[in-house]
N, CA, C and O atoms as CSV, one atom per row, in Angstrom:
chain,resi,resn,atom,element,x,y,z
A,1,UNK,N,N,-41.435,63.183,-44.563
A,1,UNK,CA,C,-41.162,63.187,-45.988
A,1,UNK,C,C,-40.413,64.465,-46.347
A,1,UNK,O,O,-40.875,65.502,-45.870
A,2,UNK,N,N,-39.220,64.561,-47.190
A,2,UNK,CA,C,-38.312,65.411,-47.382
A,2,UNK,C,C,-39.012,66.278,-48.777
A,2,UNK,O,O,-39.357,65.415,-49.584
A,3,UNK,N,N,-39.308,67.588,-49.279
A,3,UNK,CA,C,-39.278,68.065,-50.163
A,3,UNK,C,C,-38.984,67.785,-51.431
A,3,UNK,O,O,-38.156,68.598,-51.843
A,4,UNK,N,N,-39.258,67.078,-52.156
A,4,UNK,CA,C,-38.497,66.731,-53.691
A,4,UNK,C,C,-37.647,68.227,-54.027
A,4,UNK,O,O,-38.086,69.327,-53.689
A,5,UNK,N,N,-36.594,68.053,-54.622
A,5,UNK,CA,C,-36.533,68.716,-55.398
A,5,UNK,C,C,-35.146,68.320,-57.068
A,5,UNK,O,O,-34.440,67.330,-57.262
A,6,UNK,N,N,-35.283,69.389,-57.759
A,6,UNK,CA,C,-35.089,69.321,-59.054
A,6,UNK,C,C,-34.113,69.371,-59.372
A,6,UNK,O,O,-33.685,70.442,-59.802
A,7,UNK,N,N,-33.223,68.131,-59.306
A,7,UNK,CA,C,-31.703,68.306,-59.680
A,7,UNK,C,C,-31.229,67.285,-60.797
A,7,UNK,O,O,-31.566,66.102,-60.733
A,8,UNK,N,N,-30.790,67.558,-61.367
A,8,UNK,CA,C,-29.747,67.318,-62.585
A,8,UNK,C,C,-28.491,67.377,-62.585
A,8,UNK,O,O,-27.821,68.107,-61.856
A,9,UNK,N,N,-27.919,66.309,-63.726
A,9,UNK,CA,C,-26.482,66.137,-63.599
A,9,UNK,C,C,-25.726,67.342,-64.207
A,9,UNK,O,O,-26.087,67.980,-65.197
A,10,UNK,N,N,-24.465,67.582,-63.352
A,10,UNK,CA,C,-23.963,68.766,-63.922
A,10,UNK,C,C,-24.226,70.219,-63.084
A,10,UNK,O,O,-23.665,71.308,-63.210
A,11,UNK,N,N,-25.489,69.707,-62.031
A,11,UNK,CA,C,-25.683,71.389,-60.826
A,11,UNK,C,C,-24.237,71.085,-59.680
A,11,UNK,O,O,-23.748,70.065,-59.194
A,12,UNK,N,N,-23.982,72.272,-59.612
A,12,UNK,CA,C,-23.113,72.253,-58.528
A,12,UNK,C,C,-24.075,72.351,-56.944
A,12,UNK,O,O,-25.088,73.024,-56.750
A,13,UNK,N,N,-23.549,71.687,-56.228
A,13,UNK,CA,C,-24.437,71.503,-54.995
A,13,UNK,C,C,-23.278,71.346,-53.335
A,13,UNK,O,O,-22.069,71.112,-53.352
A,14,UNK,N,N,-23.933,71.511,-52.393
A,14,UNK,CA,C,-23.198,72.351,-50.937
A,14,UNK,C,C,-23.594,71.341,-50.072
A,14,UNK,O,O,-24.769,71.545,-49.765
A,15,UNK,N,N,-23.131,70.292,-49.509
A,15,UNK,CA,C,-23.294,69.228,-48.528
A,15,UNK,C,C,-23.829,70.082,-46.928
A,15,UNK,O,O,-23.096,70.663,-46.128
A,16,UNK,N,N,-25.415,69.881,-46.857
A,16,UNK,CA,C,-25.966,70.142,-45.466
A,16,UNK,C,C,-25.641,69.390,-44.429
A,16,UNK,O,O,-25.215,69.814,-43.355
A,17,UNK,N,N,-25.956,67.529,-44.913
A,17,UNK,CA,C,-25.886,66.640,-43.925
A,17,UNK,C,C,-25.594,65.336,-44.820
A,17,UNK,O,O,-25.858,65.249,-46.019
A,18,UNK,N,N,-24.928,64.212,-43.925
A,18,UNK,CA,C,-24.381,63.597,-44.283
A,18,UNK,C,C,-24.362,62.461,-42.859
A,18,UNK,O,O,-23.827,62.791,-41.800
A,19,UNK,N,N,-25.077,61.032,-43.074
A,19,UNK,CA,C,-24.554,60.053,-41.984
A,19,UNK,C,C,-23.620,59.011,-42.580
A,19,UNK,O,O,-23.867,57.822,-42.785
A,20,UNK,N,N,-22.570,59.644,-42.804
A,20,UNK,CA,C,-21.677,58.467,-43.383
A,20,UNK,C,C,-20.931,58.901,-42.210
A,20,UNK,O,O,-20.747,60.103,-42.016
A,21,UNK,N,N,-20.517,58.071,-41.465
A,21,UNK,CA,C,-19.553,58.542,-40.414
A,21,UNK,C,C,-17.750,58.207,-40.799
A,21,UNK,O,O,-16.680,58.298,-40.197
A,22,UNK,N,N,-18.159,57.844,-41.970
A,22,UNK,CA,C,-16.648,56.861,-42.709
A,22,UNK,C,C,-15.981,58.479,-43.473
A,22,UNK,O,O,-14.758,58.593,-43.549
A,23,UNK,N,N,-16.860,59.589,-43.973
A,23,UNK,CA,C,-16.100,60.309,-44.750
A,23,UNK,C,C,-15.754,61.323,-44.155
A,23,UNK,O,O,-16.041,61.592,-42.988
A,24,UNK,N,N,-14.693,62.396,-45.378
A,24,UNK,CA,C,-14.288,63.052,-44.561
A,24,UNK,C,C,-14.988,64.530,-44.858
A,24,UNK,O,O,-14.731,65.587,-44.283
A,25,UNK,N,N,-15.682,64.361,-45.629
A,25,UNK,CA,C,-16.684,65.466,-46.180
A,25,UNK,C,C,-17.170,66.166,-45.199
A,25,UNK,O,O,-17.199,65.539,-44.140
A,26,UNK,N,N,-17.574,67.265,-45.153
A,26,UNK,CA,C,-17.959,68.145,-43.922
A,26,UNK,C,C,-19.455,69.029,-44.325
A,26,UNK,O,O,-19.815,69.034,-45.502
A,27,UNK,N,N,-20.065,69.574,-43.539
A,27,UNK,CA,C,-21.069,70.417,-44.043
A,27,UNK,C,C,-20.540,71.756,-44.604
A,27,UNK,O,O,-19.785,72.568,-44.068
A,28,UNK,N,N,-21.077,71.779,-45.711
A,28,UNK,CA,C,-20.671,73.101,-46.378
A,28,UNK,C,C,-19.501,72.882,-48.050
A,28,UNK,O,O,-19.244,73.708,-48.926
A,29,UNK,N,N,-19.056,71.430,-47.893
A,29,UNK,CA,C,-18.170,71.218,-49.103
A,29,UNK,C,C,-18.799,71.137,-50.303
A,29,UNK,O,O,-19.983,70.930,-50.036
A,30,UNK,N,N,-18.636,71.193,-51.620
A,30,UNK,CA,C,-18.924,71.208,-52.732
A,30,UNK,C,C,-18.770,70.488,-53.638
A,30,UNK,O,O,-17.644,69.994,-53.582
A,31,UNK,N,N,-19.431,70.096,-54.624
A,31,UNK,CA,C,-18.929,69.346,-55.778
A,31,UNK,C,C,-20.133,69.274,-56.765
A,31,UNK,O,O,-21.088,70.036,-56.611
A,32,UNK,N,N,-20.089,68.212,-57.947
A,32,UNK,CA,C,-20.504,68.247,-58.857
A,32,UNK,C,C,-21.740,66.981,-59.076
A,32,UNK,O,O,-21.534,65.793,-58.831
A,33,UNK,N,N,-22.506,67.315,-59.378
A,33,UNK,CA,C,-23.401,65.821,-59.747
A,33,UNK,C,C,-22.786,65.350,-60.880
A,33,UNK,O,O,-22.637,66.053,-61.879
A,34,UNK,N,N,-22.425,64.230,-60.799
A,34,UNK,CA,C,-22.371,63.481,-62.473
A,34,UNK,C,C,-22.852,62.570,-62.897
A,34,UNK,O,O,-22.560,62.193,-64.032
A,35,UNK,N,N,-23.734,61.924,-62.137
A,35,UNK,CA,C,-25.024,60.765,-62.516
A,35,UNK,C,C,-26.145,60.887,-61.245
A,35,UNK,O,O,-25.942,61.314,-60.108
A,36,UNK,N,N,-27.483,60.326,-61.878
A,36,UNK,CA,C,-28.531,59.735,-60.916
A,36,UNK,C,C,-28.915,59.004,-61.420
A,36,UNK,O,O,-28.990,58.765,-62.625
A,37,UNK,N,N,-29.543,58.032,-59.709
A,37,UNK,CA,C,-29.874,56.793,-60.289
A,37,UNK,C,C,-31.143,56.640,-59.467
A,37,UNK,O,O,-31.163,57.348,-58.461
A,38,UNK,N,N,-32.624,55.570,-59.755
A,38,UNK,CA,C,-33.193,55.422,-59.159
A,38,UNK,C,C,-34.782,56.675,-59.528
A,38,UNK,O,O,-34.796,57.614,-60.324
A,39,UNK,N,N,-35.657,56.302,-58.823
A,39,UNK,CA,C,-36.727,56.877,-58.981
A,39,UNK,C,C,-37.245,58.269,-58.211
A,39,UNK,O,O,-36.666,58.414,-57.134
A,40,UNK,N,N,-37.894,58.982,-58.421
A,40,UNK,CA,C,-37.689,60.601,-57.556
A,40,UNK,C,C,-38.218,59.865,-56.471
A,40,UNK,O,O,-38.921,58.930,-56.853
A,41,UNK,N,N,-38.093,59.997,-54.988
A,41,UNK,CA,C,-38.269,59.813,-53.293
A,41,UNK,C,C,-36.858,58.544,-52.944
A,41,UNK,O,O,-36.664,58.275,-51.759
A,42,UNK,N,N,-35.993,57.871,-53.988
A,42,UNK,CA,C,-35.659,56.723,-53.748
A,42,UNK,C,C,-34.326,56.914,-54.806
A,42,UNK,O,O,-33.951,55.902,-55.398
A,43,UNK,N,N,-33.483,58.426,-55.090
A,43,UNK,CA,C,-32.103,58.435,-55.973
A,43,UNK,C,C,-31.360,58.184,-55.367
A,43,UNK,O,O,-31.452,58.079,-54.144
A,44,UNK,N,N,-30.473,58.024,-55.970
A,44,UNK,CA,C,-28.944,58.217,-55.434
A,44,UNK,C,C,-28.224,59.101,-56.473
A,44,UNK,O,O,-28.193,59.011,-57.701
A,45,UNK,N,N,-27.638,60.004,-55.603
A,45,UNK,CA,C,-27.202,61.348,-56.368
A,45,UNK,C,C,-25.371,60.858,-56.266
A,45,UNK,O,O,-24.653,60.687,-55.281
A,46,UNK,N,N,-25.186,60.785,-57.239
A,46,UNK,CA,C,-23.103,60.695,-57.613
A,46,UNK,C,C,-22.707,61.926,-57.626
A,46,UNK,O,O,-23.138,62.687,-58.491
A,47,UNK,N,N,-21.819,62.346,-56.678
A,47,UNK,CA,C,-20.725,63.518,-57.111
A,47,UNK,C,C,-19.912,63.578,-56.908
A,47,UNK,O,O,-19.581,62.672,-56.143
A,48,UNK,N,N,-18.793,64.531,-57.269
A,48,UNK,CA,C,-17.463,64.200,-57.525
A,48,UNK,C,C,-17.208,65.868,-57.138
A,48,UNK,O,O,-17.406,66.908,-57.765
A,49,UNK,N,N,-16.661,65.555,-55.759
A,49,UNK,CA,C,-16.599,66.720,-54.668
A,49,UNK,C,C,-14.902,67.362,-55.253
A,49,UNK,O,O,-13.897,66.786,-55.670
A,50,UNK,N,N,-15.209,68.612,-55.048
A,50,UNK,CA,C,-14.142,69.377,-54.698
A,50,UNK,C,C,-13.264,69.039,-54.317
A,50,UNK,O,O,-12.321,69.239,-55.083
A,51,UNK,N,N,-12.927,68.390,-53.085
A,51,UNK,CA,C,-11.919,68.259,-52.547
A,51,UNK,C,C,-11.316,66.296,-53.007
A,51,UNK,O,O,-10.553,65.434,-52.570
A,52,UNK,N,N,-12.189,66.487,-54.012
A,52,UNK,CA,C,-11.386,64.828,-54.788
A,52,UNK,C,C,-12.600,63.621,-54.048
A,52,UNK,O,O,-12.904,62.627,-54.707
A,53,UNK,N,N,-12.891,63.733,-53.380
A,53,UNK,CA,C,-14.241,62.606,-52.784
A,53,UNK,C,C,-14.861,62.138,-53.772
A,53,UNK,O,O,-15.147,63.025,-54.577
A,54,UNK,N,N,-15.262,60.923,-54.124
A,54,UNK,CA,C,-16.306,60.767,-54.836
A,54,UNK,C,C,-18.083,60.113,-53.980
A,54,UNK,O,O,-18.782,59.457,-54.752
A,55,UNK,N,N,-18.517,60.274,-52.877
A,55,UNK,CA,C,-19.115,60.122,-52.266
A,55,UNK,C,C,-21.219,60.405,-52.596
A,55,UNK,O,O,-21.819,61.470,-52.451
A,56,UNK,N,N,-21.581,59.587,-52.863
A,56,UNK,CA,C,-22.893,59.163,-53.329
A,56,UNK,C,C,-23.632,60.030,-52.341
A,56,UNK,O,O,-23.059,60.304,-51.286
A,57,UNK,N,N,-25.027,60.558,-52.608
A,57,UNK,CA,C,-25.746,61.022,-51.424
A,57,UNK,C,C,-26.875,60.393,-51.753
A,57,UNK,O,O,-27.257,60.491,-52.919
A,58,UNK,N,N,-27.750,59.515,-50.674
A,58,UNK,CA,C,-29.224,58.852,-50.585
A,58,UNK,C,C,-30.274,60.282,-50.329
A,58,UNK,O,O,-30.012,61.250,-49.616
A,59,UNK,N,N,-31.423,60.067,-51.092
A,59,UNK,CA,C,-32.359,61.279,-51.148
A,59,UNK,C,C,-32.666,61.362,-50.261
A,59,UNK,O,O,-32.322,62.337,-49.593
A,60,UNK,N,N,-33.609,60.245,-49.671
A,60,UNK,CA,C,-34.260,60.519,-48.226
A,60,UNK,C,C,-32.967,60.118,-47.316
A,60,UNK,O,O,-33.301,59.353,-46.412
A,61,UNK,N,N,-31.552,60.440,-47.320
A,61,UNK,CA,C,-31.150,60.074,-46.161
A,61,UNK,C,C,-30.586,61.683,-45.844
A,61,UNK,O,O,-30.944,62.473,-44.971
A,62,UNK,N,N,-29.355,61.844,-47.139
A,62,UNK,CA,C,-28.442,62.574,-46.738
A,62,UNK,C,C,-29.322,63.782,-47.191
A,62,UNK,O,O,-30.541,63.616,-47.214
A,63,UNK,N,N,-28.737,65.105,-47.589
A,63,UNK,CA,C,-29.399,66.693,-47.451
A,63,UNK,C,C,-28.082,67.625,-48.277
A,63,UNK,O,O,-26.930,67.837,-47.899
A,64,UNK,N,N,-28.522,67.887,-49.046
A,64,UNK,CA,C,-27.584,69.143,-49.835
A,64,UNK,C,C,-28.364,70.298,-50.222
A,64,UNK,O,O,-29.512,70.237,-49.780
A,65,UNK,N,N,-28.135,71.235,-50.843
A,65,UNK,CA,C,-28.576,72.381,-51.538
A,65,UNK,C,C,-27.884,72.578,-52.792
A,65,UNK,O,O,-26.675,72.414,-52.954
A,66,UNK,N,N,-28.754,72.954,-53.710
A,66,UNK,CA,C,-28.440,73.181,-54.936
A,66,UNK,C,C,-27.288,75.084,-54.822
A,66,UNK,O,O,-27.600,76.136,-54.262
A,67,UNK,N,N,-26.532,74.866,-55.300
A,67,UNK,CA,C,-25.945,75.953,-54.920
A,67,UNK,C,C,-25.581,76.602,-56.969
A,67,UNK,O,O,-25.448,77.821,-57.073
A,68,UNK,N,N,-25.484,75.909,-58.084
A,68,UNK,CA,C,-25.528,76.594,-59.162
A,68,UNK,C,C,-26.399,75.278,-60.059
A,68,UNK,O,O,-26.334,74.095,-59.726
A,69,UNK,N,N,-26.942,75.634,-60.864
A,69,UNK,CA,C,-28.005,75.150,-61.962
A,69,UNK,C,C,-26.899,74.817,-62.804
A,69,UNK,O,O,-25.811,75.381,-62.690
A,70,UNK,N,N,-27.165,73.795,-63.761
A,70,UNK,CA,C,-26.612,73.789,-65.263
A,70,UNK,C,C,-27.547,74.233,-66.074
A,70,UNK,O,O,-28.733,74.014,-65.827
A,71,UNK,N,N,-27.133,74.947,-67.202
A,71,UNK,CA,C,-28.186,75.572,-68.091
A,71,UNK,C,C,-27.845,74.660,-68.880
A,71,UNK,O,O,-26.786,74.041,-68.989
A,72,UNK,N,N,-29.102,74.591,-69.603
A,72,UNK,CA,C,-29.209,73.215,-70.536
A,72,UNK,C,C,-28.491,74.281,-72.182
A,72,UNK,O,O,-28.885,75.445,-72.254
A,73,UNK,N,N,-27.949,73.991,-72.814
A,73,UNK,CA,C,-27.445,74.532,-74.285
A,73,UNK,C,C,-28.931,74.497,-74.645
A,73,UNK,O,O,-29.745,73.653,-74.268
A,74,UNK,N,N,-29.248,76.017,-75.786
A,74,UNK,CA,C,-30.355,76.180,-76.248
A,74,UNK,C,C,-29.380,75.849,-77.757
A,74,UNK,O,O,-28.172,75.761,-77.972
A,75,UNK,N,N,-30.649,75.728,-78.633
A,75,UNK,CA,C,-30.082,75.385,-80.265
A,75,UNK,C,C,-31.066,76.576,-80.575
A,75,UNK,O,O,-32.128,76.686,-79.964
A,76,UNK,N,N,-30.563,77.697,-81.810
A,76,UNK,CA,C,-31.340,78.262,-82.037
A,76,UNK,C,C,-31.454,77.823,-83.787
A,76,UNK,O,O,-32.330,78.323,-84.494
């Protein structure tokens, strides 16, 4: 069982691992979350990579790191 952890649309995040053997994404590339779907142990994380990819990551399959947070706008 993989660690949950706490991501939201809009963190920038760093591709660890990846079994898509179809892309051209590499360990270490970057990009953006811009949707999730699905229940926490069972998402699918959308991002829209750096280098123009738009390539989905499965929770329990594939592996990234959160590399910047989005801060949520405070209202004062």
């Amino acid at each position: 069982m993989k660690r949950k952890i706490d991501v939201k649309v809009g963190d920038t995040v760093e591709l660890v691992y990846t079994n898509d053997e179809l892309t051209k994404l590499r360990k270490g590339d970057r990009g953006v979350i811009t949707s999730i779907e699905g229940e926490p142990g069972d998402r699918v994380f959308h991002i829209k990579w750096y280098n123009g990819d738009s390539l989905a990551l499965l929770e329990e399959v594939d592996e990234f790191k959160i590399i910047k947070k989005r801060f949520n706008d405070l209202t004062l």
